[in-house]
Phi, psi and omega in degrees: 000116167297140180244151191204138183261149196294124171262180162264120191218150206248118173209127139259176186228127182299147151319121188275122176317145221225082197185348162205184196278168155297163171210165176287039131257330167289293151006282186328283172334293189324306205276336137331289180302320183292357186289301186299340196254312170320310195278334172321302196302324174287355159247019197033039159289149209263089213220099176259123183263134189228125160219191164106223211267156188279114215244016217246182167125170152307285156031269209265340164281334155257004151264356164316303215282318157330294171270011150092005158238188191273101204313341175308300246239305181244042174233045161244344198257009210223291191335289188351290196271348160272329185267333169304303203278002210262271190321329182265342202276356166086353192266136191240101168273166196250308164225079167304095184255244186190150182278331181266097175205165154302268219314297183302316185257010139295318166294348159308294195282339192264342160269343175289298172316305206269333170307317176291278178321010187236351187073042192213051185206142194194130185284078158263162181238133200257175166257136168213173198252132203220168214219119202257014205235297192266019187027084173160157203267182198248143166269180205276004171276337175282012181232149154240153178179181179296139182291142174248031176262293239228338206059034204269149191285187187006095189234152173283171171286000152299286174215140175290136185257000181250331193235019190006069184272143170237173181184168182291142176296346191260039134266330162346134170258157178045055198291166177219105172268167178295335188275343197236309208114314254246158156260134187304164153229154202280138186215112162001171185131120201283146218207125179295146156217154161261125208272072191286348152297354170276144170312328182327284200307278196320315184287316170293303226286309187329306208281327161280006187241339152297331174286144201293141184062071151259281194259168161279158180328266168345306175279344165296275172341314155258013151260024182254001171280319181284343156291013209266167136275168181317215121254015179266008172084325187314161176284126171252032143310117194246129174313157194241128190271129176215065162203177248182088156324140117019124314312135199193141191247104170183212201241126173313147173272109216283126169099342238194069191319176174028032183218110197266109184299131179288142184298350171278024162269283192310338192261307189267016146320312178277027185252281179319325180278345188283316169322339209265323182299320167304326179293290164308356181227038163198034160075021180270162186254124172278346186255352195269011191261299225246348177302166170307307160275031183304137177241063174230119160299174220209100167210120193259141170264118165233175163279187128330303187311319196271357200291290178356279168326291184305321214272304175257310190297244212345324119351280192290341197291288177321320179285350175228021166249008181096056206200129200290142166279156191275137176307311199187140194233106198232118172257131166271158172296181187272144160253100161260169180238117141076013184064349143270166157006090188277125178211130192298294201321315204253018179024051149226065185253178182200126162232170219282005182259340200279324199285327171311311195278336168291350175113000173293136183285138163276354168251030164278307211254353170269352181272314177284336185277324161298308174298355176265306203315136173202032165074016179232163156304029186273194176247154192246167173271156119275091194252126198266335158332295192307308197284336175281311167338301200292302180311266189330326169259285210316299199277323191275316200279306195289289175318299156285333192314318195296317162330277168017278184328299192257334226259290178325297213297316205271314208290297183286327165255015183207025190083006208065344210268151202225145176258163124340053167246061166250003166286338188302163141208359172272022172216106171338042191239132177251131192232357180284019179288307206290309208284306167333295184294297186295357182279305184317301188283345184286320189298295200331288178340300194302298183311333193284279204314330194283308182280021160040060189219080194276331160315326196256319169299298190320327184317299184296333182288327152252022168286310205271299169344289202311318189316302198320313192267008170262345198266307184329301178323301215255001185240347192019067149354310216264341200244318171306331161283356175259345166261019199274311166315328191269312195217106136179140158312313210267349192274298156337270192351304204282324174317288191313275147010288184301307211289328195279329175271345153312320175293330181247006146282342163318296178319320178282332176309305176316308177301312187270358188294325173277311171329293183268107196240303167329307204259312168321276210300335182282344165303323181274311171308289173277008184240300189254001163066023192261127202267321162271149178306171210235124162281202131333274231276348177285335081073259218283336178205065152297150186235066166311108171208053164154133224240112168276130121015127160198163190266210187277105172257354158192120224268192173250176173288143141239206161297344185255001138292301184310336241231279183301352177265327187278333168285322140000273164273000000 
């Protein structure tokens, strides 16, 4: 058994926009992290999971203004529809809040102030693409034209999706915006930045972005290409605008009439405030999480797409406003279906209400999404074959099958009742393969799971299933029971058996419980009558001693599920 002193531990999750559904790509992240937070917790590591929704924008002010409410009305009705599907998908944040709070826009204005008193706040005045019809200027998603690299038509204001070129919205050609129709014209405007190019930042993020276990390898590599210099020795590191006109939904910028902190301040601003809400509502000091020397770790779950943000501006932003810096920032891949994309155009979008409402187990898809996972930024597949494959063998034929197997036998010749056998010594069952193997594979497990290489646990979890049902195979139950009547001598035997493979299907319950969470607690409630939840450490002395009756704890795929996800898409 590894022994580890118990930590303190602070993990997000990014903040979902609060302007559309969740979908099984954004999943993907959830169910990493809660896999990982689960298992903290299956070690009685001290662990608060924190999210919510990201509530601020253009965005969000203009599907308000669409459906005839109030952006208030509507990033309370999107919370709704985000924490339902969050709740059927089993991930249990500790606090799901909003970025549109009190908490948030005092922590917002008191770190935005100390940035500004360190001098790493600075006014310029930019050109921007402004809409002379709907009066307000446009974010670069809100503008289309020609790439002025590729010339490929209707490109967003940002970046080209055909030549994946990047550029200023005013270099378009035959700009258009999207909200009028009208082509925009260009306009002044003064603008806040965080001066993330002083040496101060550029000097800090090198020596922390380097220190061990921050990034993963990969994501070290590309952020030290954002870190190089020119050849003029400057940083090509870029100050960051982080403020917003008029019209605009979010929180004034303090001192500083008509002028809106932009959401990529205030949104991840919004980790600490939702913690800060959690703190008041279980009796916690919100300062002894967030201080500089804080001895609660700091660990954010991300995409790729955001490892920019997350890695450097946030890290300095904290760090020069008074504020404990993050232990460690672990980014994940991209989810394609069928090897493409997931897209409404390209009808492979899926969001986590259509697979509920088809009749899907949600620990389907959180069991394959494990099985992909291996702790790195690559992107995993969703193969829908495949996932009726993984499922039908890993969980039924294997997993549960050993319950199956054994569970009738104790109900009909013992009663539900489970023996001690490891009290046994008169009986001629060799179990030191089985005990051998799993001393090995419970360390792997622990360790694959801490490095969120979540492939390699199922890998070990269904080396050890196999054992289990090879020890069944090789003690054959079903022939001891049929000679008992004749000798027995065969009842003991029989006795032994059952109890030794009930014991390491427990054993496999535990290993698999952040995984499986639903299907773990009805084993432990309903199947064994274990009245506290099983920790880690019960691992070394379980006490099985008696077996309930249960139904279907997991059903298989068949073609008319796959048949409903493929309608879907």
């Amino acid at each position: 058994m590894l022994q580890r002193k118990k930590r303190k531990i602070f993990v997000t999750s990014a903040l979902p926009y609060a302007n559309g559904p969740i979908h099984l790509g954004h999943l993907v992240e959830y169910v990493q992290t809660d896999i990982w937070v689960r298992f903290q917790k299956l070690l009685s590591n001290f662990t608060v999971y924190i999210c919510a929704d990201d509530a601020h924008g253009t965005p969000i002010m203009l599907r308000a203004q669409k459906e005839k409410i109030t952006p208030e009305e509507l990033i309370d009705k999107v919370w709704k529809e985000h924490t339902r599907d969050f709740s059927s998908f089993f991930i249990a944040f500790d606090s799901y809040f909003t970025t549109h709070s009190e908490e948030n826009r005092e922590l917002s204005s008191k770190i935005y102030k100390n940035l500004a008193d360190k001098g790493l706040v600075a006014v310029k005045k930019i050109k921007q693409m402004f809409d002379t019809e709907k009066q307000m200027f446009l974010p670069d998603r809100f503008i289309k034209g020609e790439c002025p690299k590729c010339m490929a038509k209707d490109q967003f204001g940002d970046a080209c999706e055909v030549c994946g070129a990047t550029y200023n919205p005013t270099e378009l050609v035959n700009p258009k915006s999207e909200l009028s129709g009208k082509t925009p014209i260009t306009k002044e405007s003064d603008h806040h930045f965080f001066l993330l190019s002083n040496k101060k930042c550029v000097s800090f993020l090198k020596q922390w972005t380097t220190e061990s276990g921050r990034l993963q390898s990969e994501a070290l590599n590309k952020i030290n290409e954002w870190l190089k210099s020119d050849s003029t020795g400057k940083s090509m590191l870029t100050d960051w605008d982080i403020s917003r006109d008029p019209p605009y939904f979010g929180f004034e910028i303090p001192d500083e009439p008509m002028k809106f902190f932009y959401v990529w301040l205030d949104a991840p601003i919004g980790y600490y405030a939702s913690l800060k809400n959690w703190c008041k509502k279980n009796d916690k000091n919100f300062y002894d999480f967030v201080k500089p020397d804080s001895k609660y770790e700091q660990v954010h779950f991300i995409g790729k797409d955001i490892l920019y943000f997350h890695s450097l501006f946030w890290p300095a932003i904290l760090k020069f406003s008074g504020y404990r810096v993050p232990t460690a920032i672990y980014a994940h891949g991209f989810l394609t279906i069928n090897g493409k994309k997931m897209s409404k155009s390209k009808g492979t979008y899926i969001t986590a209400e259509e697979y509920i409402k088809a009749g899907l187990n949600p620990e389907w898809l959180r069991y394959y999404i494990a099985a992909k996972l291996n702790g790195t930024m690559e992107d995993i597949d969703l193969n829908l074959e495949d996932f009726m494959n993984k499922i039908n063998s890993d969980l039924v034929g294997k997993y549960i099958n050993i319950l199956s197997r054994t569970s009738g036998f104790v109900t009909k010749f013992f009663e539900g009742k489970v023996i001690d056998y490891t009290t046994i010594n008169n009986i001629n069952i060799n179990i030191s393969d089985l005990e051998k193997k799993f001393s090995k594979h419970i360390i792997d497990i622990q360790n694959n799971y801490e490095q969120r290489n979540t492939s390699r646990v199922i890998r070990d979890l269904v080396s050890l299933m196999d054992s289990v049902n090879l020890f069944i195979d090789d003690n054959k139950p079903w022939i001891l029971a049929k000679k008992i009547a004749e000798n027995p001598i065969e009842r003991e035997s029989l006795e032994y058996v059952l109890a030794v493979s009930l014991n390491y299907f427990a054993k496999l319950t535990i290993l698999i419980k952040p995984i499986l969470p639903a299907v773990a607690l009805r084993v432990e409630n309903e199947v064994f009558n274990i009245q506290k939840p099983w920790l880690w450490e019960d691992i070394y002395n379980l006490e099985i001693k008696s077996i309930n009756p249960v139904g279907h704890l997991i059903s298989r795929v068949d073609q008319n599920d796959l048949q409903k996800i493929n309608n879907e898409v």
